[in-house]
C-alpha positions, -999 to +999 in steps of 0.1 A: -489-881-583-505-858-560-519-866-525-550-856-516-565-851-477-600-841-471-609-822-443-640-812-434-647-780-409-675-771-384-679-805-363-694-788-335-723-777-361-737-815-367-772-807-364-766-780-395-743-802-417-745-799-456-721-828-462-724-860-439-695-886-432-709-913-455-707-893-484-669-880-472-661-911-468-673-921-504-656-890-521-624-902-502-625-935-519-638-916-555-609-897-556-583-921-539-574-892-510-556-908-482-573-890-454-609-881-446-611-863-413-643-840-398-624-811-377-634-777-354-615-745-354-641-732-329-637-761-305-600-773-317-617-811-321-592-831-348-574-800-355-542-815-343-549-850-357-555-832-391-520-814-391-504-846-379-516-867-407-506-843-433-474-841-418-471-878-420-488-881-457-455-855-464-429-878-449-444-909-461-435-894-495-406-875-486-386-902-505-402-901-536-382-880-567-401-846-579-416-852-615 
């Protein structure tokens, strides 16, 4: 079964944002993704934490046989 992550991009552009956090919270639940996260490449905001999670989503199911 895959594992899905949403991230979304632009943080530091709130005032313009086309998607809010309610609804990525929502499509996070809809779609059963583990992770919902808001980052910024311009300002580096979550960047880390975004990398860091997917690493531990990988390890989480490092365990798990290949189909």
């Amino acid at each position: 079964e895959p594992l899905f992550m949403i991230i979304g991009n632009k943080n530091d552009l709130a005032n313009i944002k086309k998607i809010d956090d309610k609804k990525g919270r929502e499509l996070k639940e809809e779609i059963n993704a583990l992770s919902f996260i808001t980052t910024s490449a311009k300002t580096g905001s979550n960047v880390e934490r975004a990398f860091m999670d997917l690493v531990h989503m990988l390890l989480e199911g490092a365990g798990e046989p290949m189909p």
